[in-house]
N, CA, C and O atoms as a CHARMM CRD file, in Angstrom:
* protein
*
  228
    1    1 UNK  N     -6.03400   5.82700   1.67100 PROA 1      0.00000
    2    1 UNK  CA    -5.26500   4.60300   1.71600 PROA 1      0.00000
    3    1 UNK  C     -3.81000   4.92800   2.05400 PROA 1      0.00000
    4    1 UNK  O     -3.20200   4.21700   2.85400 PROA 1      0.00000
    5    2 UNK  N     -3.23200   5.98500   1.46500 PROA 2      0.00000
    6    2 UNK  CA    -1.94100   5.95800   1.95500 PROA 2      0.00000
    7    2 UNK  C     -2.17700   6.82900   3.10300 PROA 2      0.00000
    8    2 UNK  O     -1.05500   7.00700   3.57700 PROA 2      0.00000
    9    3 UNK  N     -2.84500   7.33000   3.65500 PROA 3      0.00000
   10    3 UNK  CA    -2.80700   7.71800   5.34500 PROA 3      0.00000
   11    3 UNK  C     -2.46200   6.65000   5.73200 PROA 3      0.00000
   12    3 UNK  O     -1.46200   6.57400   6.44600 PROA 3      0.00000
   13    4 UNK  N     -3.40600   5.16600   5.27000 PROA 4      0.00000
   14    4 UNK  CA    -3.41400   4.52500   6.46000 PROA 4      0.00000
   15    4 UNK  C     -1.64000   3.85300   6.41100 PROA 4      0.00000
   16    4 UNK  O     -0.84500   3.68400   7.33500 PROA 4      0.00000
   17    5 UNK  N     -1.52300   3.62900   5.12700 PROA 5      0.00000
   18    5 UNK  CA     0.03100   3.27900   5.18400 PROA 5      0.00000
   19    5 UNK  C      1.17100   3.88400   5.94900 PROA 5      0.00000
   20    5 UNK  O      2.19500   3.30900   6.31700 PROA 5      0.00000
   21    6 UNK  N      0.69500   5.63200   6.20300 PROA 6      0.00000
   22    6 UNK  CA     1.85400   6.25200   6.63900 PROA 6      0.00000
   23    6 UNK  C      1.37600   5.86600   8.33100 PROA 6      0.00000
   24    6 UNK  O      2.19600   5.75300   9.24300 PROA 6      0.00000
   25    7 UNK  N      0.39800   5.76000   8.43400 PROA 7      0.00000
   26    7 UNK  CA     0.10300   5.71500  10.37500 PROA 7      0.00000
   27    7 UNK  C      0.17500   4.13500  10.49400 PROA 7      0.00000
   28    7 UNK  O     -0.10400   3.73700  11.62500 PROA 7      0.00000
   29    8 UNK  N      0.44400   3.29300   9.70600 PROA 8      0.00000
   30    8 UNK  CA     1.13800   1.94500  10.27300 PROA 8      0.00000
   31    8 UNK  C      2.66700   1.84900  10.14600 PROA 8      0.00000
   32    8 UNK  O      3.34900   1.06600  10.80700 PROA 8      0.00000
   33    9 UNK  N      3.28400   2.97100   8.97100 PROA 9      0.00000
   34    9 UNK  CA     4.22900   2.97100   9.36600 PROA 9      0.00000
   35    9 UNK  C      5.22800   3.31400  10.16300 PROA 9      0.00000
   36    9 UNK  O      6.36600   2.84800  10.23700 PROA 9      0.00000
   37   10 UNK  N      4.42700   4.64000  11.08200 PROA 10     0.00000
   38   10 UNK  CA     4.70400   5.38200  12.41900 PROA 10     0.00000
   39   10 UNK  C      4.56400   4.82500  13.38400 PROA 10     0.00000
   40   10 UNK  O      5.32400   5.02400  14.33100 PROA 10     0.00000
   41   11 UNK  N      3.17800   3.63600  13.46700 PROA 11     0.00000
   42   11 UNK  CA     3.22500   2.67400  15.02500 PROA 11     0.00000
   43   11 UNK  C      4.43800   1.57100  14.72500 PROA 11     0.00000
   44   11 UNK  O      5.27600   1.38500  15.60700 PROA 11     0.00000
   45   12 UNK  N      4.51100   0.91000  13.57800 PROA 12     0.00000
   46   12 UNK  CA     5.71300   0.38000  13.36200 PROA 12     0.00000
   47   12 UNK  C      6.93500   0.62100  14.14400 PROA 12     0.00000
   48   12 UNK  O      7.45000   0.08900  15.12800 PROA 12     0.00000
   49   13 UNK  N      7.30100   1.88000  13.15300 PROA 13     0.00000
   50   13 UNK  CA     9.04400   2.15900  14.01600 PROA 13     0.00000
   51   13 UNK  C      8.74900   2.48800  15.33300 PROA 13     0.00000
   52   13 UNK  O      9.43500   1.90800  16.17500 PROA 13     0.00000
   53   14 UNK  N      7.74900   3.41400  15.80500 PROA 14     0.00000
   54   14 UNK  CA     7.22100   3.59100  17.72600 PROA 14     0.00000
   55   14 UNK  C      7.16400   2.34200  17.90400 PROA 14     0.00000
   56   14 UNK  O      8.29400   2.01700  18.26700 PROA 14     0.00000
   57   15 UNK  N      6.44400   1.35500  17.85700 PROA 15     0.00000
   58   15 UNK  CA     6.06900   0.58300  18.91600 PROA 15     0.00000
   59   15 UNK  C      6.29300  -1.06700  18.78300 PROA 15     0.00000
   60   15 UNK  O      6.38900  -1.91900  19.66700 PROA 15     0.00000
   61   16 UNK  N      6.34100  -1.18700  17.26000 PROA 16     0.00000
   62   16 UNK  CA     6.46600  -2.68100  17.00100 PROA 16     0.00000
   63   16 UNK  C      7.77200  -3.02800  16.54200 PROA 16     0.00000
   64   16 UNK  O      8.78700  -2.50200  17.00000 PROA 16     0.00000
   65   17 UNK  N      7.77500  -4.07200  15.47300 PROA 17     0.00000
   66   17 UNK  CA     9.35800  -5.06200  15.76600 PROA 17     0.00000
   67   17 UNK  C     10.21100  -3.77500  14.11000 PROA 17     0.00000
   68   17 UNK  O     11.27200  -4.03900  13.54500 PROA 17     0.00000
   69   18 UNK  N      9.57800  -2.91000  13.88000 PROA 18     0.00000
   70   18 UNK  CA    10.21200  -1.86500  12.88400 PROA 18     0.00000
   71   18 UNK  C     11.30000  -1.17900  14.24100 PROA 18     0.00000
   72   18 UNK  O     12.48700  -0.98300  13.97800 PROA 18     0.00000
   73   19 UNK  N     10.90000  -0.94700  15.26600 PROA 19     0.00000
   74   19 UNK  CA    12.02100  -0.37100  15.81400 PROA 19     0.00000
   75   19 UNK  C     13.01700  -0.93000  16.57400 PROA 19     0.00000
   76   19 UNK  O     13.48300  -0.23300  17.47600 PROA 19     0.00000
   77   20 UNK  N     13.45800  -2.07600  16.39900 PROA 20     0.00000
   78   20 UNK  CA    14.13900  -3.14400  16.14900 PROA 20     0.00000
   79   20 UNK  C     15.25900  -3.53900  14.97400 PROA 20     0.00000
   80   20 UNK  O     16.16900  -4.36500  15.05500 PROA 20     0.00000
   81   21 UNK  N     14.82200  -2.51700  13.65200 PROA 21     0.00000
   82   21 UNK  CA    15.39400  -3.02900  12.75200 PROA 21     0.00000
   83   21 UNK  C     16.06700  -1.83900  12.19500 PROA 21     0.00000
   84   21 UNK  O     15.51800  -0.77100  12.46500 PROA 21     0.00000
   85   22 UNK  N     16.99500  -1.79900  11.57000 PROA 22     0.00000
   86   22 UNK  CA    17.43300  -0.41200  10.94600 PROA 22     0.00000
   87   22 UNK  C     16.55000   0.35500  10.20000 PROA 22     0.00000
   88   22 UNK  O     15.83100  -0.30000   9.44600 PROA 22     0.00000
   89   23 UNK  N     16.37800   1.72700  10.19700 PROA 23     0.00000
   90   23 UNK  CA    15.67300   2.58500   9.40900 PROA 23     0.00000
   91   23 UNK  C     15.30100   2.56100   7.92600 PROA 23     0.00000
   92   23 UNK  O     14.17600   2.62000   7.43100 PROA 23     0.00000
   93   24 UNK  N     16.62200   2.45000   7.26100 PROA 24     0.00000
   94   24 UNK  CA    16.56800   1.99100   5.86300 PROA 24     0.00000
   95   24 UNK  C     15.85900   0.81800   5.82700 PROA 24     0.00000
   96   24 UNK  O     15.20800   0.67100   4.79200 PROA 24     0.00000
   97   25 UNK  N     15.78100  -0.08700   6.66100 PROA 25     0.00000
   98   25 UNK  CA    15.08500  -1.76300   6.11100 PROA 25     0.00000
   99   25 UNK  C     13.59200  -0.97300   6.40300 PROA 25     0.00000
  100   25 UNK  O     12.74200  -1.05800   5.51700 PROA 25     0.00000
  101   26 UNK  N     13.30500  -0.27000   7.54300 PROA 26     0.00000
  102   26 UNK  CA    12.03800   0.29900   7.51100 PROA 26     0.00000
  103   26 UNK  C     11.35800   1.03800   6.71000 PROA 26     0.00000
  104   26 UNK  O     10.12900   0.98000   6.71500 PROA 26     0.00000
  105   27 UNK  N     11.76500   1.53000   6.21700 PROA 27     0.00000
  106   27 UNK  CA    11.92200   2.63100   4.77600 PROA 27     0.00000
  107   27 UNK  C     11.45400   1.39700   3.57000 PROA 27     0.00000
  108   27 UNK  O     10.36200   1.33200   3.00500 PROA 27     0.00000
  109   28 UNK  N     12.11800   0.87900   3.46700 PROA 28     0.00000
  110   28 UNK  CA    11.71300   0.18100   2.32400 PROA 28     0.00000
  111   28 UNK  C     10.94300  -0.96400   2.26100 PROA 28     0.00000
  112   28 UNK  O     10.37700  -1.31200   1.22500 PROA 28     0.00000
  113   29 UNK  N     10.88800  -1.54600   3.25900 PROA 29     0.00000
  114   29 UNK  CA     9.81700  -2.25800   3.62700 PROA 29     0.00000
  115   29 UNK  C      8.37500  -1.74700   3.60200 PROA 29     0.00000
  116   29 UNK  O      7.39700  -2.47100   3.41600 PROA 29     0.00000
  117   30 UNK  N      8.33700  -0.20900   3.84400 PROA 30     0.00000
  118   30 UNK  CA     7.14800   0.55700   3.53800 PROA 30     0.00000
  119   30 UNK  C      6.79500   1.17500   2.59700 PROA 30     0.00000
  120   30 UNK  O      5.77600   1.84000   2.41000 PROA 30     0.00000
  121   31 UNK  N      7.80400   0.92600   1.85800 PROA 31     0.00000
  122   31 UNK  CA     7.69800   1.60800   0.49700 PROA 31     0.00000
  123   31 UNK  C      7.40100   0.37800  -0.98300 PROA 31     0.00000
  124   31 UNK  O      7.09900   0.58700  -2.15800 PROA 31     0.00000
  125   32 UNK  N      7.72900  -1.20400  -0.01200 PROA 32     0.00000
  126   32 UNK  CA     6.93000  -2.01600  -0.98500 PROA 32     0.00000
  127   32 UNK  C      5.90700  -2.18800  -0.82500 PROA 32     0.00000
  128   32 UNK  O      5.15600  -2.55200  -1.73000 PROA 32     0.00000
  129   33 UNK  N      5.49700  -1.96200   0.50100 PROA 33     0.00000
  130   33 UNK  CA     3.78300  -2.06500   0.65000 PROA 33     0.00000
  131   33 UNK  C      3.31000  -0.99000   0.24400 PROA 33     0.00000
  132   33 UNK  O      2.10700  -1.22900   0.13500 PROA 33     0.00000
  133   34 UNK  N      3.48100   0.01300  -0.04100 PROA 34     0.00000
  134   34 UNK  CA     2.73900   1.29300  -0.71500 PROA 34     0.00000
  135   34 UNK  C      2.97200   0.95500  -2.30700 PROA 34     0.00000
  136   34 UNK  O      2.49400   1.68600  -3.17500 PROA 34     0.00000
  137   35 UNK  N      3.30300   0.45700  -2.43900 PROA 35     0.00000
  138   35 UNK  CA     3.67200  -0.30000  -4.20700 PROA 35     0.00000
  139   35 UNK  C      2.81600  -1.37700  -4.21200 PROA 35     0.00000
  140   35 UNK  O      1.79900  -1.57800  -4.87600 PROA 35     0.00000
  141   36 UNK  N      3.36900  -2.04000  -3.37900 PROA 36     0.00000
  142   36 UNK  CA     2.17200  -2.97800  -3.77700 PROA 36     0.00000
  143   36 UNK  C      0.40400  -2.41100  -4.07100 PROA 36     0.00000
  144   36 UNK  O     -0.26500  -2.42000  -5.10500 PROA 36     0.00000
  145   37 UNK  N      0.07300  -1.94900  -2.65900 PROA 37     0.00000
  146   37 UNK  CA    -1.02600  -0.92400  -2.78500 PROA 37     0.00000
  147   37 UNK  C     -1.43700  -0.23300  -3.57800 PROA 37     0.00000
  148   37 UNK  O     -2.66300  -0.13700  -3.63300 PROA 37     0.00000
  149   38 UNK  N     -0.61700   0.53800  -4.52500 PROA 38     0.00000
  150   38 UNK  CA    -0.97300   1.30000  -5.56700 PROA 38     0.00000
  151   38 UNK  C     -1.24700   0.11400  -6.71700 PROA 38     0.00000
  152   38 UNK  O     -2.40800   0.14500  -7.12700 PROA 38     0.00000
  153   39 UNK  N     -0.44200  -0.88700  -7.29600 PROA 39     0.00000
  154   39 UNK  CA    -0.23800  -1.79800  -8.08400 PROA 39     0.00000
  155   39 UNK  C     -1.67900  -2.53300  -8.06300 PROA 39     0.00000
  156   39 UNK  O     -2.23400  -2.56700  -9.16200 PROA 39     0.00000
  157   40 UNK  N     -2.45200  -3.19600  -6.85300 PROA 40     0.00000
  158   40 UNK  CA    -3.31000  -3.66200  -6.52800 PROA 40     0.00000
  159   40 UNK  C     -4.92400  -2.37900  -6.46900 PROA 40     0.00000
  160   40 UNK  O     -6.10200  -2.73200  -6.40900 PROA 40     0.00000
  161   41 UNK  N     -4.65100  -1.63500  -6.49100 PROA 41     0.00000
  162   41 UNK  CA    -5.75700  -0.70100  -6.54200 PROA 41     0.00000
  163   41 UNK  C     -5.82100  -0.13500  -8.45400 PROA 41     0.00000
  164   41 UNK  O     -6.81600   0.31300  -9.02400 PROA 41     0.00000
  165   42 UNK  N     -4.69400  -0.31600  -8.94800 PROA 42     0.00000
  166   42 UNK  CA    -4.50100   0.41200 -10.16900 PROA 42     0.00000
  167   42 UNK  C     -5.77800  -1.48500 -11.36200 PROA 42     0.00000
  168   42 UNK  O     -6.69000  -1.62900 -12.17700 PROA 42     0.00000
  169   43 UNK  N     -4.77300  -2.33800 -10.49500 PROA 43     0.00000
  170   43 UNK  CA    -5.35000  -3.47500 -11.55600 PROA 43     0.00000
  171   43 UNK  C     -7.15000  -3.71200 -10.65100 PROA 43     0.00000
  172   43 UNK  O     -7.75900  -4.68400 -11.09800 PROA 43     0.00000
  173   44 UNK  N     -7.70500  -3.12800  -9.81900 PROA 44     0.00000
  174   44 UNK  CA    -8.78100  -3.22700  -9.25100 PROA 44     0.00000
  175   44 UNK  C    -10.07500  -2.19500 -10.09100 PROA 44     0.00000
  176   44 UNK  O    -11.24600  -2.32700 -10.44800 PROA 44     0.00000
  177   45 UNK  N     -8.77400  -0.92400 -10.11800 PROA 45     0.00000
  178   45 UNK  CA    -9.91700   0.21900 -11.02600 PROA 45     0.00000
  179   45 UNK  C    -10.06700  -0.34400 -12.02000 PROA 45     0.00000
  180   45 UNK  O    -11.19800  -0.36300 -12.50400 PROA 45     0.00000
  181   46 UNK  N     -8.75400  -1.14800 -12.82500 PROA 46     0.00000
  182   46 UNK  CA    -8.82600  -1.37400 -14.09900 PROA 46     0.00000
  183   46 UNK  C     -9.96400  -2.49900 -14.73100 PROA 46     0.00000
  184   46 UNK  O    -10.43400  -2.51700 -15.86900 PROA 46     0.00000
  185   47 UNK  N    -10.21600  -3.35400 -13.67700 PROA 47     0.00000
  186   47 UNK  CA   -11.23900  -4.37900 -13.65400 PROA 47     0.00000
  187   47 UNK  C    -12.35800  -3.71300 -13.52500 PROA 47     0.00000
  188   47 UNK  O    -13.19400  -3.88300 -14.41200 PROA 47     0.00000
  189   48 UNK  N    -12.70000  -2.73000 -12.33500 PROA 48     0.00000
  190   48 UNK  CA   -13.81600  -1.99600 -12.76200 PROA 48     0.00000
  191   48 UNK  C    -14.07700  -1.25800 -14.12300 PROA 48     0.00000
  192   48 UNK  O    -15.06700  -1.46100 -14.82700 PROA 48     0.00000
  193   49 UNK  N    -13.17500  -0.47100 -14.37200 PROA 49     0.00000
  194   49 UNK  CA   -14.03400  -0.36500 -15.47500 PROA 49     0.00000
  195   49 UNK  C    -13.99600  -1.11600 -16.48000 PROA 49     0.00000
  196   49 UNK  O    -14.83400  -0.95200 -17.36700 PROA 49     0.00000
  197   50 UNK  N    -13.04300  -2.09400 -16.58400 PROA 50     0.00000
  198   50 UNK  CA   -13.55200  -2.70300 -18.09600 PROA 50     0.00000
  199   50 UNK  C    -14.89800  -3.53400 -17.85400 PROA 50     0.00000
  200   50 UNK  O    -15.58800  -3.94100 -18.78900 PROA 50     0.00000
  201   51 UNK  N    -15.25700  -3.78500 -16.24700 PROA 51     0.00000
  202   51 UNK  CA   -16.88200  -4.43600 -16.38900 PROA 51     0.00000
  203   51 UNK  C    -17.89200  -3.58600 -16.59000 PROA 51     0.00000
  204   51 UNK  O    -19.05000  -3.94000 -16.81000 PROA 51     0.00000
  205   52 UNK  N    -17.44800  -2.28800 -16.51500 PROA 52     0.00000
  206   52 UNK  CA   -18.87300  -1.20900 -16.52100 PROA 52     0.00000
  207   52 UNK  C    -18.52700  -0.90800 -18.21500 PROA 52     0.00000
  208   52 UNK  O    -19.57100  -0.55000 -18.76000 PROA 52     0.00000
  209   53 UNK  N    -17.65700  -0.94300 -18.94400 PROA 53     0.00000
  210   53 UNK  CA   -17.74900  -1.04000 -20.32600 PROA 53     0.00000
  211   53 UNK  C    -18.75400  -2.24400 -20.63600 PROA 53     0.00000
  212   53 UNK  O    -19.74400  -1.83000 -21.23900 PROA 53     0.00000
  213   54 UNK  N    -18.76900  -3.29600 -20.44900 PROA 54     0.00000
  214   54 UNK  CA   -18.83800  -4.45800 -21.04200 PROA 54     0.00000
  215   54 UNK  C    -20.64700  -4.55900 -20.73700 PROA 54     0.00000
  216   54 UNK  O    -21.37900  -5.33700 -21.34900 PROA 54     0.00000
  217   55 UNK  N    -21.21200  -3.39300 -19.44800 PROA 55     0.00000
  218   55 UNK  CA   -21.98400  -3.75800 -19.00900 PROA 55     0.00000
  219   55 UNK  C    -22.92300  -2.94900 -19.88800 PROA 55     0.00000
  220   55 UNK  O    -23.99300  -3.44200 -20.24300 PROA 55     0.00000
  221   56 UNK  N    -22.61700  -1.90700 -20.19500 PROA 56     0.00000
  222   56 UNK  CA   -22.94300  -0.59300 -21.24200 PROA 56     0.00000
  223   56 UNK  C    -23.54400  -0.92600 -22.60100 PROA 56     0.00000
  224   56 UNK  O    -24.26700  -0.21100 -23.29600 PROA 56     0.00000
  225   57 UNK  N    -22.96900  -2.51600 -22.90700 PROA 57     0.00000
  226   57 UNK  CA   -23.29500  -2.77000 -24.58700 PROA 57     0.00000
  227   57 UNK  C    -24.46700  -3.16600 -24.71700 PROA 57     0.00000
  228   57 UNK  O    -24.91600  -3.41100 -25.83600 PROA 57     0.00000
């Protein structure tokens, strides 16, 4: 998952409207979507397992 974050954030500044914009806004703009990403995968595991607990009883 974060491959794929770092190779959208390389066609970004190459080729799309990221190289357009200052570096720093690019930078951090990719660094909330990798937050977000982690944030959203962390509360996804966490749902998994509390259903494979629940499924166990």
């Amino acid at each position: 998952m974060l491959f794929l974050v770092v190779a959208l954030f390389l066609f970004g500044v190459l080729l799309g409207t990221a190289g357009h914009v200052p570096v720093p806004v690019t930078v951090t703009a990719g660094v909330v979507v990798a937050a977000w990403l982690v944030v959203f995968f962390l509360k996804e595991r966490r749902k998994s397992t509390n259903s494979l607990k629940g499924a166990r009883r």
